[in-house]
MOPAC internal coordinates of N, CA, C and O (Angstrom, degrees):
PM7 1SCF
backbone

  N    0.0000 0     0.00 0     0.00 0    0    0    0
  C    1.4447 1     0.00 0     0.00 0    1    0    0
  C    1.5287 1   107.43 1     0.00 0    2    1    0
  O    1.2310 1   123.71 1   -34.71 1    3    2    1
  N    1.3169 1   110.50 1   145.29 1    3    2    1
  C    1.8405 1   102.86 1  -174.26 1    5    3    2
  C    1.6378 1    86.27 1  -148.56 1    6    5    3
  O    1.2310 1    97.32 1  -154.89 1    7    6    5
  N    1.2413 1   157.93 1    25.11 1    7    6    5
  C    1.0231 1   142.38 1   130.63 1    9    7    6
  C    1.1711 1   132.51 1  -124.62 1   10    9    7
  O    1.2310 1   119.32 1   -47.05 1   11   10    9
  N    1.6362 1   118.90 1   132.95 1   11   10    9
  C    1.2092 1   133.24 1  -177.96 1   13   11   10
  C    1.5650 1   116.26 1   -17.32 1   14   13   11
  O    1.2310 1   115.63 1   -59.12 1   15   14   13
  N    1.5000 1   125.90 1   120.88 1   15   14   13
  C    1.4979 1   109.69 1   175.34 1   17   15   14
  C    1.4673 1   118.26 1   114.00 1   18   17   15
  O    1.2310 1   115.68 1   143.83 1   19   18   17
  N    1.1475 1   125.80 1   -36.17 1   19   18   17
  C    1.3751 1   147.06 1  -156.17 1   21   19   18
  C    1.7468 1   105.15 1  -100.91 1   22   21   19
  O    1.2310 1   119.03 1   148.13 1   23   22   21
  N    1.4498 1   119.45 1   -31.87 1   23   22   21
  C    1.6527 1   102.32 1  -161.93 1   25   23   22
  C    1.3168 1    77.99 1  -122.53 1   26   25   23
  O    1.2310 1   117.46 1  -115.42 1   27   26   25
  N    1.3437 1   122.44 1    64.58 1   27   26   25
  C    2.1633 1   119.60 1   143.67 1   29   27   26
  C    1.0688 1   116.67 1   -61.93 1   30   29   27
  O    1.2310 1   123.78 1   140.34 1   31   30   29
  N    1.3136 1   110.36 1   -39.66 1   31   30   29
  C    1.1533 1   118.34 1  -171.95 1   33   31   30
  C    1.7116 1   118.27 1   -49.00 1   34   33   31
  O    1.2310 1   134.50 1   108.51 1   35   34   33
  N    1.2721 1    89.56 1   -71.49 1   35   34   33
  C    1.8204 1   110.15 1   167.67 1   37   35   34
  C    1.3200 1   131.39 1   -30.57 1   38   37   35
  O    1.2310 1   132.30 1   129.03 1   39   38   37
  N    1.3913 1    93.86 1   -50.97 1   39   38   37
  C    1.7990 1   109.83 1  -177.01 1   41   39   38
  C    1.4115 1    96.21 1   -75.64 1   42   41   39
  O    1.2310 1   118.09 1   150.69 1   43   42   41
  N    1.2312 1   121.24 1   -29.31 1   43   42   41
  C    1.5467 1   114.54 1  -172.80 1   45   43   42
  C    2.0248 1   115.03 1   -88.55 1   46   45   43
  O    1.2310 1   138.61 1  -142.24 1   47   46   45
  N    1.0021 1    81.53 1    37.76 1   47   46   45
  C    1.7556 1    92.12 1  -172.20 1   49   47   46
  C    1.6571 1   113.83 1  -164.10 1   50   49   47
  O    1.2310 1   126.20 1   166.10 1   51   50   49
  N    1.8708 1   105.69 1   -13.90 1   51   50   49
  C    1.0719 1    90.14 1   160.96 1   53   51   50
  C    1.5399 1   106.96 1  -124.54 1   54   53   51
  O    1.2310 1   121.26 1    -4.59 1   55   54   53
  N    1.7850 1   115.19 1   175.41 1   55   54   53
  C    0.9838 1   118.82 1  -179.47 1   57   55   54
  C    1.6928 1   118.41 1  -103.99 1   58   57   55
  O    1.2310 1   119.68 1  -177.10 1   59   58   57
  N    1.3375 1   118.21 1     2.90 1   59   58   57
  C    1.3415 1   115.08 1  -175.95 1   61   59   58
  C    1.6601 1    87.41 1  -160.33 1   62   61   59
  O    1.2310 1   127.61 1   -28.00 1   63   62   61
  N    1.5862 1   102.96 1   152.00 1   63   62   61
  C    1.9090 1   109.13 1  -174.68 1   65   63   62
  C    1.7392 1    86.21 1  -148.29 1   66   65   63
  O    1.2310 1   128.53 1   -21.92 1   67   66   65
  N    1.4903 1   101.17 1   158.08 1   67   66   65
  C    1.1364 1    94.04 1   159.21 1   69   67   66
  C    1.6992 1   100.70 1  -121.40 1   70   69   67
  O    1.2310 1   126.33 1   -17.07 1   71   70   69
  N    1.0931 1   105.43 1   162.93 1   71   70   69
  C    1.7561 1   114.46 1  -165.13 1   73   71   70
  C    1.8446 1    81.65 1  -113.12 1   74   73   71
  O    1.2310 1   126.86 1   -61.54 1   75   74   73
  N    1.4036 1   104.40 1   118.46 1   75   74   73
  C    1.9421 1   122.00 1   140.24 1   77   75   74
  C    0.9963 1   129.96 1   -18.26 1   78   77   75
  O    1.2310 1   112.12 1   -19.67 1   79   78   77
  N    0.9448 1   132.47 1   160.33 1   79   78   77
  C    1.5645 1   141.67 1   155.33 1   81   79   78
  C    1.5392 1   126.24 1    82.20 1   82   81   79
  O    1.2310 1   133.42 1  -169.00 1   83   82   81
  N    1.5197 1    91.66 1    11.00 1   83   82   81
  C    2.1084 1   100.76 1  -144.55 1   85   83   82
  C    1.6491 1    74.15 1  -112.18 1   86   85   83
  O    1.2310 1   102.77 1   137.10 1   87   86   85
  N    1.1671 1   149.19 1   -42.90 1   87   86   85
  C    1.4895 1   120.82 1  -156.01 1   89   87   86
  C    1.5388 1   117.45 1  -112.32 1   90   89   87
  O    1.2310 1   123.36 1  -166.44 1   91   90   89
  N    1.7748 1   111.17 1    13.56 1   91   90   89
  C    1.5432 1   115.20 1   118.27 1   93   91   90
  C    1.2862 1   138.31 1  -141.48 1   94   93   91
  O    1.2310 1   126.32 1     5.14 1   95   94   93
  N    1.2697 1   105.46 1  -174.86 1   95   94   93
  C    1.7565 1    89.12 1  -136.02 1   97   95   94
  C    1.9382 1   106.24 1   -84.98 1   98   97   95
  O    1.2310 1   129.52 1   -88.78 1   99   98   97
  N    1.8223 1    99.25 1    91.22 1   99   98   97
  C    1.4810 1   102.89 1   168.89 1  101   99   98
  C    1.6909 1    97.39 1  -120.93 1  102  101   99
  O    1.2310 1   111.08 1   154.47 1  103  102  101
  N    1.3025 1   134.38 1   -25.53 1  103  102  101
  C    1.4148 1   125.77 1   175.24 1  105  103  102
  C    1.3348 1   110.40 1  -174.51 1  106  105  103
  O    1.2310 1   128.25 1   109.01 1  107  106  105
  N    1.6427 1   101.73 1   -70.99 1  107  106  105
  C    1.4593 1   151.90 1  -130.44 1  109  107  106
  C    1.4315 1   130.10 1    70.06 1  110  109  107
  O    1.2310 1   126.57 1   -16.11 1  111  110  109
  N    1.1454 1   104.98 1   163.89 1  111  110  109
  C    1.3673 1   104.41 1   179.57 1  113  111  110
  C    1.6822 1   130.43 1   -75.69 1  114  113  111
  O    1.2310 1   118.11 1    -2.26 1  115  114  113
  N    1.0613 1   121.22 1   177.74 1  115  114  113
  C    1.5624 1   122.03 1  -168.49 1  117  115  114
  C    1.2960 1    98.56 1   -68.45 1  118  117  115
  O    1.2310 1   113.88 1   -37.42 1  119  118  117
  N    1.4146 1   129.18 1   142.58 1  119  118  117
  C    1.4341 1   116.50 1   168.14 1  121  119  118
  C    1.4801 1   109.07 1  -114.30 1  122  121  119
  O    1.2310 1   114.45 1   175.90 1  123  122  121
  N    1.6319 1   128.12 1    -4.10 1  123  122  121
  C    1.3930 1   127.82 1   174.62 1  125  123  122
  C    1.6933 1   110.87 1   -35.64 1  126  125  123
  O    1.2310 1   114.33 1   109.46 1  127  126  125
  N    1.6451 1   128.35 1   -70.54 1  127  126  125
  C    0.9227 1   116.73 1   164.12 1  129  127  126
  C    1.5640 1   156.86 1     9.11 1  130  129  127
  O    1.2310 1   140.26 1   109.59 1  131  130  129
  N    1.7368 1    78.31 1   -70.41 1  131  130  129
  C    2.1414 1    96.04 1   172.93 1  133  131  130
  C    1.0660 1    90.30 1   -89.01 1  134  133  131
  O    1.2310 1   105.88 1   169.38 1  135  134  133
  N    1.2923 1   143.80 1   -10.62 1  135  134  133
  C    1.3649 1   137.78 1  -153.26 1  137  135  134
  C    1.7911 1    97.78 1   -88.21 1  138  137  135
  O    1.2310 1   133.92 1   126.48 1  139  138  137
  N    1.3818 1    90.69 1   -53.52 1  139  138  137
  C    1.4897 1   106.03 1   176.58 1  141  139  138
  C    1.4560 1   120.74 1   -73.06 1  142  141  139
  O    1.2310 1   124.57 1  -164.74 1  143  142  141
  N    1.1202 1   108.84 1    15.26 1  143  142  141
  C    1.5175 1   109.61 1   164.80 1  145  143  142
  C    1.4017 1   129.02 1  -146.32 1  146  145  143
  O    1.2310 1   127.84 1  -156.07 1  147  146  145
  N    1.8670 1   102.51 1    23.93 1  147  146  145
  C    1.3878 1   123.67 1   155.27 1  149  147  146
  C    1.5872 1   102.05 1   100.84 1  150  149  147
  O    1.2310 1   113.11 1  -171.68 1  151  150  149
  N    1.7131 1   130.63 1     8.32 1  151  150  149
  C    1.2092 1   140.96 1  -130.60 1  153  151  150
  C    1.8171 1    89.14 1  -110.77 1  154  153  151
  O    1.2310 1   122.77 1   -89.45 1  155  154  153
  N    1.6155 1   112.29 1    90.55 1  155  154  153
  C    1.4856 1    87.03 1   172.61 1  157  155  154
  C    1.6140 1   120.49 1   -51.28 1  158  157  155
  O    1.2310 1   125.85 1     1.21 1  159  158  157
  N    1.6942 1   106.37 1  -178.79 1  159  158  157
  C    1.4433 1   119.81 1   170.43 1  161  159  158
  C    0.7851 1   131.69 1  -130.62 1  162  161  159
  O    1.2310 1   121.13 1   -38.37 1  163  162  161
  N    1.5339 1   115.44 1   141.63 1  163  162  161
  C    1.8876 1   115.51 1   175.70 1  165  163  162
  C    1.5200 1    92.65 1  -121.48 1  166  165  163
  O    1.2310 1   139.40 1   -24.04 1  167  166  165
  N    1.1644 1    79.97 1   155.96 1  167  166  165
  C    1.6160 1    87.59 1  -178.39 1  169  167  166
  C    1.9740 1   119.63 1   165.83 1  170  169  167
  O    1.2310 1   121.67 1   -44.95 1  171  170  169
  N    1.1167 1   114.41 1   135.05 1  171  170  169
  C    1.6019 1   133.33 1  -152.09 1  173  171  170
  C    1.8245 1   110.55 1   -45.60 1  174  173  171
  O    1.2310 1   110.07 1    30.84 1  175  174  173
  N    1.0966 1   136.25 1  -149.16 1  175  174  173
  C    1.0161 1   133.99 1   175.35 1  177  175  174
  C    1.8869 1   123.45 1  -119.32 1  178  177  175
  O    1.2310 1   131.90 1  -171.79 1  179  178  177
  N    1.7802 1    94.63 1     8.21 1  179  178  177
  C    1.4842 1   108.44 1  -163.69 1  181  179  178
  C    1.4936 1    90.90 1  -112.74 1  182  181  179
  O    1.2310 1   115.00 1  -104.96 1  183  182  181
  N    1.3439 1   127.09 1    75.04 1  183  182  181
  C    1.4446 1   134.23 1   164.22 1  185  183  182
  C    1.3197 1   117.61 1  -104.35 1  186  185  183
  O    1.2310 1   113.51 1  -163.24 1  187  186  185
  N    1.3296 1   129.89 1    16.76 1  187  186  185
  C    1.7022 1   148.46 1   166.39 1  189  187  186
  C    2.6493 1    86.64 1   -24.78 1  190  189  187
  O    1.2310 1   126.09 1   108.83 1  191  190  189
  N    0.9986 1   105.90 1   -71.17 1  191  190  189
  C    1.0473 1    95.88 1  -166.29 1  193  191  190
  C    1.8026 1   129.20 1   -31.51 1  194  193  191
  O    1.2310 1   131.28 1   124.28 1  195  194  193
  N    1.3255 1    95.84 1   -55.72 1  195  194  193
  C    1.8617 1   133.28 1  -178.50 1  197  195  194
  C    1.6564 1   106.06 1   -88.79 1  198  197  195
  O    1.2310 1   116.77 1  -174.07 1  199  198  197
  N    1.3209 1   123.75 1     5.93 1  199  198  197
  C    1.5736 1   123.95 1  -144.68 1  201  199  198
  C    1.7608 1   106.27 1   -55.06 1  202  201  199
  O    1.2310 1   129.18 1   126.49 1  203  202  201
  N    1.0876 1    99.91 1   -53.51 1  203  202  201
  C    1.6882 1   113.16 1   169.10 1  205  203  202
  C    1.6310 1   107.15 1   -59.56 1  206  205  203
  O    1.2310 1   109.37 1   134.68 1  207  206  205
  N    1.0395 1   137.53 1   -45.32 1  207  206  205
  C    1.8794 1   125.82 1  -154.73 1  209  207  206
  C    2.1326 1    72.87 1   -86.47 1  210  209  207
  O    1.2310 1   125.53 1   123.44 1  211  210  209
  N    1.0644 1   106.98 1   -56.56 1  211  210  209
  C    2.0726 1    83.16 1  -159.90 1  213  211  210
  C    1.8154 1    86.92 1   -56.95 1  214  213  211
  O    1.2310 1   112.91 1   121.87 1  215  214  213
  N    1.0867 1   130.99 1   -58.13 1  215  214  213
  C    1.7705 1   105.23 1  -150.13 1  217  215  214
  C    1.5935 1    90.70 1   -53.05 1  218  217  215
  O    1.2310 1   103.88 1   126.62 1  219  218  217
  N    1.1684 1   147.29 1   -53.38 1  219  218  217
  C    1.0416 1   149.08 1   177.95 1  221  219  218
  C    1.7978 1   109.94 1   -20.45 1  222  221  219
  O    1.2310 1   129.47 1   112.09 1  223  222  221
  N    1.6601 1    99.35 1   -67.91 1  223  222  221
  C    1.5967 1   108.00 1  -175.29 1  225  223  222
  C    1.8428 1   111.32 1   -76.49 1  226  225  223
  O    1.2310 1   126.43 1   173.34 1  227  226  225
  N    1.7177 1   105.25 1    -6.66 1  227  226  225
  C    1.6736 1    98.85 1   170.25 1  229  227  226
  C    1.5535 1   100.40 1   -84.52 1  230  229  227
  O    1.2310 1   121.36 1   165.78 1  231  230  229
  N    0.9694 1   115.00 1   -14.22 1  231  230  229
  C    1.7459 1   107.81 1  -174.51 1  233  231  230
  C    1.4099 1   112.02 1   -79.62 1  234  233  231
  O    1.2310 1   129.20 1   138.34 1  235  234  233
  N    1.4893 1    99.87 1   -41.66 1  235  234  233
  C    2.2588 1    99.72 1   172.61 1  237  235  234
  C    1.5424 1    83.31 1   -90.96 1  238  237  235
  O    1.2310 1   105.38 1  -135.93 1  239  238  237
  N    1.1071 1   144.68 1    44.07 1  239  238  237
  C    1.8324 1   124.02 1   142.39 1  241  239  238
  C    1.1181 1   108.88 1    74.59 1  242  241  239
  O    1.2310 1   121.08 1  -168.00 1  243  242  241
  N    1.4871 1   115.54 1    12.00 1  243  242  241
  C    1.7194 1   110.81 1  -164.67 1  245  243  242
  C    1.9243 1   100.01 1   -99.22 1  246  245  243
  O    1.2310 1   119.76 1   163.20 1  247  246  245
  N    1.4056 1   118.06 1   -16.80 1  247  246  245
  C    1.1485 1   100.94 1   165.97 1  249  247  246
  C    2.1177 1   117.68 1  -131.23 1  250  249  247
  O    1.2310 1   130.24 1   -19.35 1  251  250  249
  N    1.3058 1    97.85 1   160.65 1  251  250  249
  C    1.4183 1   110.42 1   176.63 1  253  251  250
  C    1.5434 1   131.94 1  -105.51 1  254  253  251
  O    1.2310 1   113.22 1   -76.26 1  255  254  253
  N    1.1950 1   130.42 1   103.74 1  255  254  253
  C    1.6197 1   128.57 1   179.68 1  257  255  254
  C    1.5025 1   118.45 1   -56.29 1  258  257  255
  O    1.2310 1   109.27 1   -36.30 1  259  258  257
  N    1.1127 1   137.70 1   143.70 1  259  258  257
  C    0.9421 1   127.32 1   164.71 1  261  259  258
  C    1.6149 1   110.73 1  -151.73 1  262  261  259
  O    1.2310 1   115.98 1   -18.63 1  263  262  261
  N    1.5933 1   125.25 1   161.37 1  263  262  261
  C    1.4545 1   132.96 1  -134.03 1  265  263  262
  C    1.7232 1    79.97 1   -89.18 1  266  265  263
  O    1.2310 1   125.02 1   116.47 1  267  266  265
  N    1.6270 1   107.97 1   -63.53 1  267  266  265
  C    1.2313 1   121.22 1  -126.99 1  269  267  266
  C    1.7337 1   105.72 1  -147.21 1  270  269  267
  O    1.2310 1   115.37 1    -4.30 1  271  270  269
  N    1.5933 1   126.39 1   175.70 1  271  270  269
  C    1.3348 1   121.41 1  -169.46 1  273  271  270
  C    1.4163 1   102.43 1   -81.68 1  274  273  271
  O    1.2310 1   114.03 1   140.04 1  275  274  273
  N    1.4559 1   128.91 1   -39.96 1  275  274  273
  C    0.9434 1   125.20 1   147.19 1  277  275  274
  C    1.3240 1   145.21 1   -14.87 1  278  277  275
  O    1.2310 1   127.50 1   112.14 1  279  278  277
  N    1.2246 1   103.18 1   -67.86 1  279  278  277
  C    1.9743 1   106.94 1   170.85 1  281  279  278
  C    1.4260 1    97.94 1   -65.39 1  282  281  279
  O    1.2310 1   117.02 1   134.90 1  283  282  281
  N    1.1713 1   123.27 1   -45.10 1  283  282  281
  C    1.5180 1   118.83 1   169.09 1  285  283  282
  C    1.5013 1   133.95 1   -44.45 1  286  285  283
  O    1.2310 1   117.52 1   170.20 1  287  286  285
  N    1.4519 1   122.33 1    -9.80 1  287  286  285
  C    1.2461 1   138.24 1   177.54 1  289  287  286
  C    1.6933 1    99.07 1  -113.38 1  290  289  287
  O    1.2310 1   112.21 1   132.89 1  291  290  289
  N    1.4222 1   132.31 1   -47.11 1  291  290  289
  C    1.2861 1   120.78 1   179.44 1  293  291  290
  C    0.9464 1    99.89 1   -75.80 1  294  293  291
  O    1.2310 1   103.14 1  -156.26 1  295  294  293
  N    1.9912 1   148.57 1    23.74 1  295  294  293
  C    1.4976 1   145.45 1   167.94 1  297  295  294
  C    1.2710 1    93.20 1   -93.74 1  298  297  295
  O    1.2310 1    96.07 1   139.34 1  299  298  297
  N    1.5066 1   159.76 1   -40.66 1  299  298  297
  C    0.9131 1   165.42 1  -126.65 1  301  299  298
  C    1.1452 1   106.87 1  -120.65 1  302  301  299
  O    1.2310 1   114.37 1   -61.31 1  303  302  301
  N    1.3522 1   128.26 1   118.69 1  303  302  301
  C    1.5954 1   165.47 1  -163.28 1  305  303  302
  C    1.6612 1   106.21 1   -89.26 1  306  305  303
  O    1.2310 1   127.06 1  -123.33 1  307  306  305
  N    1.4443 1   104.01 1    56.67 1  307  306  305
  C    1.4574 1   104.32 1  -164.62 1  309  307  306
  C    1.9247 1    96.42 1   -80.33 1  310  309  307
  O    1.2310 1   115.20 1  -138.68 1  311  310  309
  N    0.9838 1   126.71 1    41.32 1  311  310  309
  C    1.7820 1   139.33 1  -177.26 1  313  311  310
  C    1.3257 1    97.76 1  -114.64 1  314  313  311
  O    1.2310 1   120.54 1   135.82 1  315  314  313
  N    1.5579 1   116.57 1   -44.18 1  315  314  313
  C    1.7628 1   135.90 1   177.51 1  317  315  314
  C    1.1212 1   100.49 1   -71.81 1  318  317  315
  O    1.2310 1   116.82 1   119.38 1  319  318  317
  N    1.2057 1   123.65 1   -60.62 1  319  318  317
  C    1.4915 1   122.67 1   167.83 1  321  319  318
  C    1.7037 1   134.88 1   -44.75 1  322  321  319
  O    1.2310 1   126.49 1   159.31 1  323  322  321
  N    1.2037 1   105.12 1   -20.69 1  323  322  321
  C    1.5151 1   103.92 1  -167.59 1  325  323  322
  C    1.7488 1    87.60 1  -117.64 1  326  325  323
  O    1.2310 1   119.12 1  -177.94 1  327  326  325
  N    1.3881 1   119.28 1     2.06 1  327  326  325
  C    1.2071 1   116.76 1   158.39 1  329  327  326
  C    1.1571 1   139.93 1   -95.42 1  330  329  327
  O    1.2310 1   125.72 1   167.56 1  331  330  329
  N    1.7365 1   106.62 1   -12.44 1  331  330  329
  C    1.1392 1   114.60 1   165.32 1  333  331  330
  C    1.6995 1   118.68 1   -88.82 1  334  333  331
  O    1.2310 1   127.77 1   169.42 1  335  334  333
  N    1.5244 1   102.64 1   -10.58 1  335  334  333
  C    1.4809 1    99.14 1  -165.32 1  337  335  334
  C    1.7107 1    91.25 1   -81.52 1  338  337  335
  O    1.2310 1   123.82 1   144.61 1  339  338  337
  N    1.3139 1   110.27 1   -35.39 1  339  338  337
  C    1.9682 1   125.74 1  -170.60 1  341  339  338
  C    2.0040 1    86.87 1   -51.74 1  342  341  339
  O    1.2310 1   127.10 1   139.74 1  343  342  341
  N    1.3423 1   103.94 1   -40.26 1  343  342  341
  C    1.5127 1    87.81 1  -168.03 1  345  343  342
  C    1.5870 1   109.60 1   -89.94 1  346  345  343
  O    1.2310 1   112.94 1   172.85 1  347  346  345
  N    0.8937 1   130.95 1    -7.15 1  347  346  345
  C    1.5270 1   148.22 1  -176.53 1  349  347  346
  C    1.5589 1   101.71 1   -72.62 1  350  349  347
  O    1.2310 1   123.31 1   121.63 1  351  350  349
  N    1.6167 1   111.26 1   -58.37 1  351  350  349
  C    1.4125 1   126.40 1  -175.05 1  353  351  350
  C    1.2836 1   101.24 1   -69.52 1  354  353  351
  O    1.2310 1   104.97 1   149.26 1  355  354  353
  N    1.0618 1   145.40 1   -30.74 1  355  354  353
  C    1.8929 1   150.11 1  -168.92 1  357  355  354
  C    1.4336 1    98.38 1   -85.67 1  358  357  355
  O    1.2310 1   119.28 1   131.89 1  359  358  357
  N    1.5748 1   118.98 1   -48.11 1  359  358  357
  C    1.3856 1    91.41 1  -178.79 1  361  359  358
  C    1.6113 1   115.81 1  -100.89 1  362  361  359
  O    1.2310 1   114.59 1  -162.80 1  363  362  361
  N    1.3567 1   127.86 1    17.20 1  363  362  361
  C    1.1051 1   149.14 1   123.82 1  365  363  362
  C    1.7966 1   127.75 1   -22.38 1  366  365  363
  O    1.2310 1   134.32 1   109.41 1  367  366  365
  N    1.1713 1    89.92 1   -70.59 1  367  366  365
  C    1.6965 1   115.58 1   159.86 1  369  367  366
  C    1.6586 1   103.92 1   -59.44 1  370  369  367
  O    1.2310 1    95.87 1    92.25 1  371  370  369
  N    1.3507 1   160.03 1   -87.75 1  371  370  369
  C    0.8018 1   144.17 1   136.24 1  373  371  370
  C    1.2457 1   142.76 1    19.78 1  374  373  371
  O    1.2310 1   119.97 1   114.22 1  375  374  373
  N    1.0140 1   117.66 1   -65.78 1  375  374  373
  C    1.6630 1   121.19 1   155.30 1  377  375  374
  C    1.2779 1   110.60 1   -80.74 1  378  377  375
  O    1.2310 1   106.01 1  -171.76 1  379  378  377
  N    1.7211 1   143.57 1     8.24 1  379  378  377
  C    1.3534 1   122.32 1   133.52 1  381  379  378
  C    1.0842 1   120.50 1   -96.35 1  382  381  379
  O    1.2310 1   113.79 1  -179.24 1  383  382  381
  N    1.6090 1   129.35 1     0.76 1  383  382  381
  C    1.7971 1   115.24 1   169.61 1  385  383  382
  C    1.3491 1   100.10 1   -91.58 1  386  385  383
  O    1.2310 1   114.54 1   164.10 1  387  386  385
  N    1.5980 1   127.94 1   -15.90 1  387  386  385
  C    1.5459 1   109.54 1   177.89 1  389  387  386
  C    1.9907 1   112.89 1   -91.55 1  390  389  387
  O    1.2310 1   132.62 1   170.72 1  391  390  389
  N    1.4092 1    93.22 1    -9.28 1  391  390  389
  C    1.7758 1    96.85 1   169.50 1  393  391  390
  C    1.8378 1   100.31 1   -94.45 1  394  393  391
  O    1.2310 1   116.76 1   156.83 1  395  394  393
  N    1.3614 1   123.76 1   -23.17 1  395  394  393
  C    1.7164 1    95.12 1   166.98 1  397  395  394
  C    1.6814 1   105.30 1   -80.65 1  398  397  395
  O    1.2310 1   112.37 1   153.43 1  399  398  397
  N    0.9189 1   132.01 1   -26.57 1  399  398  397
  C    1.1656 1   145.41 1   178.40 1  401  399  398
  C    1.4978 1   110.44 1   -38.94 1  402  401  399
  O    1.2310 1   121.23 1   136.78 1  403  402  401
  N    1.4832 1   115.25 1   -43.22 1  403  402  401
  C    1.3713 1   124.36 1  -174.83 1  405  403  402
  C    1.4306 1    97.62 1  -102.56 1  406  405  403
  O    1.2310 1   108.01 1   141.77 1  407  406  405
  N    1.1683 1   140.00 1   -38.23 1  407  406  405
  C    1.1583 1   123.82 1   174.11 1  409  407  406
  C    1.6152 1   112.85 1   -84.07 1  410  409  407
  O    1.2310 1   129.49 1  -162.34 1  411  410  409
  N    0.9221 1    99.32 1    17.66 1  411  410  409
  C    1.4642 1   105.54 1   170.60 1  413  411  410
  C    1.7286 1    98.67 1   -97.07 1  414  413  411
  O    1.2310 1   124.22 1   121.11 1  415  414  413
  N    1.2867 1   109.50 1   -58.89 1  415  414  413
  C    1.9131 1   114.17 1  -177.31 1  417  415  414
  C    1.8181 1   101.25 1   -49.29 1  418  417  415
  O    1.2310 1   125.72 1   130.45 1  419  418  417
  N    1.0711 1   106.61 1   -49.55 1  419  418  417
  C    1.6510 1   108.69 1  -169.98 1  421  419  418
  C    1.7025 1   107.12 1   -59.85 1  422  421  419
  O    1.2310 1   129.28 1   143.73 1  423  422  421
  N    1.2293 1    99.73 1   -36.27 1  423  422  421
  C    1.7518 1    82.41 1  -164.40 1  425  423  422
  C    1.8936 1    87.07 1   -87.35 1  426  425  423
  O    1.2310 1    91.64 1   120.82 1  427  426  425
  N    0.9035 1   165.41 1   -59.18 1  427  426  425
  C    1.4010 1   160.69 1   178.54 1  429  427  426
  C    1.7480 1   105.55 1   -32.33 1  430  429  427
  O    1.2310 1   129.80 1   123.38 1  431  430  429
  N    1.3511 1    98.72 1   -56.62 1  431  430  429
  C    1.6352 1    87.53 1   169.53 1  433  431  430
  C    1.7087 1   115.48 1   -71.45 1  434  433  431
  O    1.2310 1   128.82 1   166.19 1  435  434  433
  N    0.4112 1   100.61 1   -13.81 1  435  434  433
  C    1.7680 1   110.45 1   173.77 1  437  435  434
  C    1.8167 1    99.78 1   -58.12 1  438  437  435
  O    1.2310 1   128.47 1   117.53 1  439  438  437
  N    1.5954 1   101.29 1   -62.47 1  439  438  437
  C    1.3962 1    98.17 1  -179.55 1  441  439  438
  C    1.5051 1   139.70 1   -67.53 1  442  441  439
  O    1.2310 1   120.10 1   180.00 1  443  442  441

């Protein structure tokens, strides 16, 4: 997502984002957004744009610095991740034995 307005959705389902632009040197991006929808932050050390609103959101804990893409991948809770996908796939499974389930009744009554 790259314009203001558009990823509510996202922030409202996840608990940590990292914001663009921050780990070379063009700014970063706005972080009010995730900010405004409880969404911690990771994000690079090139925030010249926002410089005041992140020291602001590192002081309530709401955002995280980081060097490199690297630290940026060991920030990520891929344990949360492979737990949400385990539950994604289960009720996945679920909503296809209760949809053959019905198309199972329909074609028998059919006959």
């Amino acid at each position: 997502m790259d314009t203001y307005g558009e990823s509510k959705k996202f922030y409202e389902i996840t608990k940590t984002v990292f914001l663009g632009g921050s780990l070379i040197n063009h700014g970063g991006q706005n972080p009010l957004e995730a900010a405004r929808y409880g969404t911690k932050i990771i994000h690079g050390k090139y925030i010249n744009n926002f410089e005041d609103i992140y020291l602001y959101l590192k002081k309530l804990k709401f955002s995280k610095s980081i060097d490199s893409h690297q630290q940026l991948a060991s920030s990520i809770n891929f344990g949360l991740l492979n737990k949400k996908k385990s539950d994604i796939n289960k009720l996945g499974g679920k909503i296809f034995k209760k949809t053959t389930d019905e198309l199972d009744k329909l074609i028998n009554n059919a006959n």
